[in-house]
N, C-alpha and C positions, 0 to 999 in steps of 0.2 A: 581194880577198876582201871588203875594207870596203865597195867600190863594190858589189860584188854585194847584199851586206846592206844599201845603204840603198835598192836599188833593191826591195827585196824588201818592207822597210819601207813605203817609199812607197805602193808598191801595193797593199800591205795598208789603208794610210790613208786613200790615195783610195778605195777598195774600202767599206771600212767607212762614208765619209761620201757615196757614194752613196746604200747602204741605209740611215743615217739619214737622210737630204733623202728619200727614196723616201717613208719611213714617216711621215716629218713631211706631206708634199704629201698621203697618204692620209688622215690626220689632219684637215688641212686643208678636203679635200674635201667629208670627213663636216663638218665646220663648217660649213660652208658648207651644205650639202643641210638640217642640223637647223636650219638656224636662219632659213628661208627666203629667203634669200641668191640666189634662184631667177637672176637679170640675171647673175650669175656662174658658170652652170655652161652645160655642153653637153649639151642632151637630144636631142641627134640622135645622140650618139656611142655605136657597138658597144659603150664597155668602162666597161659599167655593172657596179658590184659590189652586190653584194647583202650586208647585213647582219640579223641576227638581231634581230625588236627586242623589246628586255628585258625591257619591261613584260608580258610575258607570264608570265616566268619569276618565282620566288618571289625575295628580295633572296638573294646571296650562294650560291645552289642553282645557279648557270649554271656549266657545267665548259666551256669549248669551244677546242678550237687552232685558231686562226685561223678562219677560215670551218666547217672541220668539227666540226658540235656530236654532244656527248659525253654529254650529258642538260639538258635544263630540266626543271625542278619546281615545278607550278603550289602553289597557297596551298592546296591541300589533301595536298600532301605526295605526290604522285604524279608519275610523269613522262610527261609531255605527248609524245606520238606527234611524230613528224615531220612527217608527214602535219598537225598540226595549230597548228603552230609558222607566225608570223609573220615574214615578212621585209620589209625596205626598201630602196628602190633609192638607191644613190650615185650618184651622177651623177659623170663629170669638171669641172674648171671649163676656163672658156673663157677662160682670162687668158693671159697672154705673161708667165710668171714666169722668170726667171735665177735661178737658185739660187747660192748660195756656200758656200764651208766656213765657218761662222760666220756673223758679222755680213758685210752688205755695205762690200765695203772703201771707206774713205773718199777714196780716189780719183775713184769712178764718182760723175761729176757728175748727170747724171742721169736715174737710176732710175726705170722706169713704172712706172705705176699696179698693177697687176701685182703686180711685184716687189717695190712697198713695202707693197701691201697682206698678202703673206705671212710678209715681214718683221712686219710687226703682228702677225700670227696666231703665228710662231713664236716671236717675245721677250714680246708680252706676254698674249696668251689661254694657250696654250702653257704655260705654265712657271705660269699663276695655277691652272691647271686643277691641275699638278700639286701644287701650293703649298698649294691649295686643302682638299687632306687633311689629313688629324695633322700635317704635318708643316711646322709652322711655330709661331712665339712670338705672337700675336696676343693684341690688344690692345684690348678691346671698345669701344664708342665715348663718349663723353660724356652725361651724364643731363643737362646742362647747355651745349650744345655753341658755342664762339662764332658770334654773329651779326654779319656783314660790314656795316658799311653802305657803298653804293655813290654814287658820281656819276657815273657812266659818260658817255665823251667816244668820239666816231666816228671810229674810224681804217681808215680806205680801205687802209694801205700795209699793213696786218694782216691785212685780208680778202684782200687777193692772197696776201698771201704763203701763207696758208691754204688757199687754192684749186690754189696751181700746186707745192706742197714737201710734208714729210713731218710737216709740223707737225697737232698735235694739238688743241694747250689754248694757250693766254695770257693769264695773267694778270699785271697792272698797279697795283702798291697802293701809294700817297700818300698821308702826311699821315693816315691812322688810315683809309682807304677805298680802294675797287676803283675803279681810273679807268676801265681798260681788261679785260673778260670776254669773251673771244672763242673759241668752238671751230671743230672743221672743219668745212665744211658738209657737209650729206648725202649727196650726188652726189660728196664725193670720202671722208672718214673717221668724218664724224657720226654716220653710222647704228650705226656698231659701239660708239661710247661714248657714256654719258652722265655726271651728274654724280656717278652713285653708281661710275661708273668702277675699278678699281682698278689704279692704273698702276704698271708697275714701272722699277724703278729698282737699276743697281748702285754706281754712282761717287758717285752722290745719295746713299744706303744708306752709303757711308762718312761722311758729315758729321754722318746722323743717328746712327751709331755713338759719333763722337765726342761731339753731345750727351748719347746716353746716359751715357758715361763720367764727361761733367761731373756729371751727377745721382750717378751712385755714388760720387764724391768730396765730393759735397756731402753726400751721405748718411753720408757716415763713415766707406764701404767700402773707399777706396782712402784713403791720406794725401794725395796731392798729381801734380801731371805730372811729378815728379822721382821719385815714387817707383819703386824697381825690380824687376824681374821675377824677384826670388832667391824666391819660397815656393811657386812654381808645380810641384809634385814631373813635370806633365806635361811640361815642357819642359827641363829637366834636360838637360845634356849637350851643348845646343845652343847654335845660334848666338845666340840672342834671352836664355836665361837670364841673370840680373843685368844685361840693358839696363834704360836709365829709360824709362820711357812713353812722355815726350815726343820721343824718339827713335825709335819705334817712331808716333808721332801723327804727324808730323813726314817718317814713309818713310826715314829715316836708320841702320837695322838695320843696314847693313854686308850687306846680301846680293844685291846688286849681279850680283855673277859665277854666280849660282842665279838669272839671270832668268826661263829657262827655267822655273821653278818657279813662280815669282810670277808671274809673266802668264798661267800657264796652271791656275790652280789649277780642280781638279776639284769640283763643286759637290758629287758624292755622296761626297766625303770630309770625316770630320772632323780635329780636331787631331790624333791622336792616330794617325792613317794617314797623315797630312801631313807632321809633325816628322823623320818618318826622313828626308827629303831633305834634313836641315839638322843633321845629326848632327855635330858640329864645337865646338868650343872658342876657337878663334884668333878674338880680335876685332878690326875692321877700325879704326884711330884716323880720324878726319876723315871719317867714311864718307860717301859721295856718295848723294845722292836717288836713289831706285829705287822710283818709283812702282807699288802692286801690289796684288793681290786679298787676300794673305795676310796683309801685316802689319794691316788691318782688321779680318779675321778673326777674327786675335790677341787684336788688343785687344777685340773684344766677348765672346771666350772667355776672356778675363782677368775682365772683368767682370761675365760668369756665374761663372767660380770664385768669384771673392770676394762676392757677394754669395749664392750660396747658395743657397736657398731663397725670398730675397727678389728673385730677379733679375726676373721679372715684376710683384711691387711696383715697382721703378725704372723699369720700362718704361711700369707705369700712371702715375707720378709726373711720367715725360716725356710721353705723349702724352695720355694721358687727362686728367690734372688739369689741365697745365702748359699744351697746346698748346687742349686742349679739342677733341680731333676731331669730326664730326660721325658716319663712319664707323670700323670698325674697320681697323687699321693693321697689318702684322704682317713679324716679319722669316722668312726661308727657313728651316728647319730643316732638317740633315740627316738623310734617313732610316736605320731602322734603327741608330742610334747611342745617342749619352745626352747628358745632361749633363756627366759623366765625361771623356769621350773629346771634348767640347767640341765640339757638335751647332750652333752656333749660326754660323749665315751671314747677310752682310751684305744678301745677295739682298732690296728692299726692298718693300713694297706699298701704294700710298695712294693717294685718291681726288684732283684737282685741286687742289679747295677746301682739301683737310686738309694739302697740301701745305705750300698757303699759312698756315694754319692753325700749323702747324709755325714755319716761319720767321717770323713774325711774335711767337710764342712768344721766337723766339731775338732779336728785335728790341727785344719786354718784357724781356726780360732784363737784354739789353746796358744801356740806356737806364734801367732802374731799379735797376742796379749791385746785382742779388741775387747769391748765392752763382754759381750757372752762369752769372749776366752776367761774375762776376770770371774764372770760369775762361775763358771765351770771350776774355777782353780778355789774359789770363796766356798763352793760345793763339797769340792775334797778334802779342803783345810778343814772341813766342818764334818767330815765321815765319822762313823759311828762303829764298834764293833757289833756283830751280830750274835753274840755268845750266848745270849740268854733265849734265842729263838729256837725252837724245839724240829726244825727241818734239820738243824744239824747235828742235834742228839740223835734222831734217825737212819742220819747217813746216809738217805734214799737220791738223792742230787751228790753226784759227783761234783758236779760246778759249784754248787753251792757251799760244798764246805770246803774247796778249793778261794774260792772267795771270801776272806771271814768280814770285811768291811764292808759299809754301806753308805754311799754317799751322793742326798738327792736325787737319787732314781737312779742309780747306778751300781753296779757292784765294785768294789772295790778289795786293795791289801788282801792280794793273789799270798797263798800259801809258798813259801821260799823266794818271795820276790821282796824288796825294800819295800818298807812303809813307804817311806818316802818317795819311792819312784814311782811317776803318776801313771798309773797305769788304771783305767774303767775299762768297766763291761756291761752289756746288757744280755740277760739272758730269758728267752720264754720257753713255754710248756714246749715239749716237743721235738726241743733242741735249737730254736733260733737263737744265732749268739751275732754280738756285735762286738769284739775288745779290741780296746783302742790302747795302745804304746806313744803316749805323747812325748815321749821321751825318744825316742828309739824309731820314731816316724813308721809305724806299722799296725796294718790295719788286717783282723780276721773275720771272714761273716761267712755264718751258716745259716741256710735256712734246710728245715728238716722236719720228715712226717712222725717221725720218733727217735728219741735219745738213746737210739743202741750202738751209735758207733764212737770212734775211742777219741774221745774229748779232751782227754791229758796228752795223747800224742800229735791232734792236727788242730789243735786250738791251744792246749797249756803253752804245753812244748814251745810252742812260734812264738808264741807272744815271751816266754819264758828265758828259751836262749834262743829263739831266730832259726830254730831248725824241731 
């Protein structure tokens, strides 16, 4: 009977991510057609779709299921015949896409052109579109935004690399300046970005969590990384209540055997739909690293409770004032939720430069021993090995097991580098990397549609020996 049910399950799940891949690749399409992308579609092909187009209709007046429309209502408040309605033609594209459930596993070495370029379309156009509405914490840009100076040096093994992987951006910052500004070129991922770009980021989105948190401790909102999670009335009953922070900064929650949970966390849930998986009292002593989506989560929705009202102050405090963006910043919101129910997802958004922008912020910090330099330095005094986490018995993440420490949403204790020498990192799905040298004043950022290019030579290597 069980075999029957998972067989029934399964097929329900293949079933269901057919029709989201179908609806994404339609999605896509139409991207592609609006935005004259024309070398990418097939206009010789029968299965042209036809869509209605908008601007005919008055804002918010269009009723329509799927292709059959139900009324438009022009701007004088009537409805516009059929007969006189507007349509556009879809075109299919003409790529060679592989589709996957999710991300492209990090196996498939490598991925055409194709495949990663929909990969682009679906994690970062995709999800900004959607992000795009009310439904995000966003973060206006600076009236005053830092200005970079540059000495830019020619690196040939950059330009390949950007030519033939899935790389996006790179940028290279020395000694208070951009060595290295390199994007993709146009002929393979230029055309779709520039520098007002806004790229997303998830595992990234966890570091800058944790910066925020520094700011709300330095603000007075929280006491300190020991303080504990006992006044949170939302979490009650579970497993995270009365943990210290740093334990939950740290991925050391004890929820381990709920990985299930943590790895899969559902972006259109908040806390408060979430917690019931964690309904539990029994807490785990010596709890083992379980790196995950939700203890993040946590902590940014601990740090909207406690500050209130002022949660978007601290955010302006971090990016606006601190980091001095040039664009506006913003993290995911979940919809239809609140504050209440703890609406706030790590899901991240920034433009290249403001990336850099960012961690160079956290570099002033470090380096002028302000209140969030000390937490930052309390953070790494406080890192964790990650030896007992099964990403690195796999060895599928180069970075990862190049990294063996962990510290408050960071990676840390780079393999041949000093304990001691503080050197962090942030790294997400895909390839987005942020490692900072507060030591050695040197900052690396990639942003990238897949992790196929050589990560030990234009990210280890710099941060390692400087070349």
């Amino acid at each position: 009977m069980k075999k029957i049910i998972f067989v029934i399950f399964s097929l329900v799940f293949l079933s269901s991510n057919a029709i989201a891949n179908a609806e994404t690749l339609a999605k896509f399409n139409e991207w592609l057609n609006n935005n004259g992308y024309h070398e990418y579609l097939d206009k010789e092909s029968n299965n042209v779709r036809y869509f209605l187009d908008r601007s005919v209709c008055k804002a918010k007046a269009l009723e329509e299921d799927y292709n059959i429309i139900k009324k438009c209502i022009g701007d004088d408040g009537t409805i516009i015949p059929n007969s006189d309605l507007k349509f556009k033609k879809i075109y299919p594209n003409n790529l060679d896409i592989k589709t996957y459930r999710g991300w492209i596993p990090e196996e498939v070495a490598k991925p055409n052109y194709g495949t990663l370029l929909y990969e682009f379309y679906k994690y970062t156009v995709f999800p900004f579109k959607k992000a795009n509405r009310p439904n995000k914490y966003e973060i206006d840009p600076s009236s005053n935004p830092y200005e970079f100076k540059s000495n830019l040096q020619e690196n040939k093994y950059i330009n390949k690399q950007l030519k033939k992987t899935g790389l996006l951006s790179y940028l290279r910052f020395e000694d208070g300046q951009i060595t290295v500004d390199k994007t993709s070129p146009n002929d393979r991922f230029g055309k779709f970005i520039s520098n007002k770009t806004k790229l997303r980021s998830m595992s990234v989105g966890k570091s800058m969590v944790s910066y925020v948190t520094g700011h709300a401790i330095c603000g007075g909102y929280i006491d300190s990384v020991n303080s504990r999670l006992n006044d949170w009335p939302l979490i009650e009953n579970t497993l995270y209540y009365d943990q210290k922070l740093i334990d939950l900064l740290n991925m050391k929650a004890g929820d381990r055997k709920y990985r299930f949970y943590t790895d899969n966390s559902n972006y259109g849930e908040d806390i408060e739909d979430y917690i019931s998986n964690f309904k539990i009292t029994k807490k785990i002593k010596n709890a083992p690293f379980n790196y995950s989506e939700f203890s993040t989560n946590l902590i940014l929705n601990y740090v909207l409770f406690k500050t209130g009202d002022d949660f978007e102050k601290i955010l302006e405090k971090t990016f606006k004032e601190k980091a001095k963006i040039e664009d506006s910043v913003f993290f995911y919101k979940v919809p239809n939720s609140s504050k209440e129910k703890g609406n706030a997802n790590n899901m991240f958004f920034a433009t290249r430069y403001d990336y850099l922008r960012i961690a160079k912020a956290m570099l002033d910090d470090w380096q002028n021993d302000t209140c969030v330099g000390k937490y930052l330095k309390t953070i790494f005094d406080n890192r964790i090995e990650k030896e007992n986490d099964k990403r690195k018995k796999e060895g599928k993440k180069v970075q990862w097991v190049q990294a063996r420490g962990y510290a408050g949403q960071f990676q840390t204790h780079y393999k041949g580098i000093s304990k001691k020498r503080p050197v962090m990192g942030m790294h997400g799905r895909g390839g987005q990397h942020i490692v900072i040298d507060f030591e050695r004043s040197r900052i690396i950022v990639t942003n990238s549609v897949y992790e196929n290019f050589n990560y030990k030579k234009i990210v280890y290597s710099v941060i390692k020996k400087g070349k």
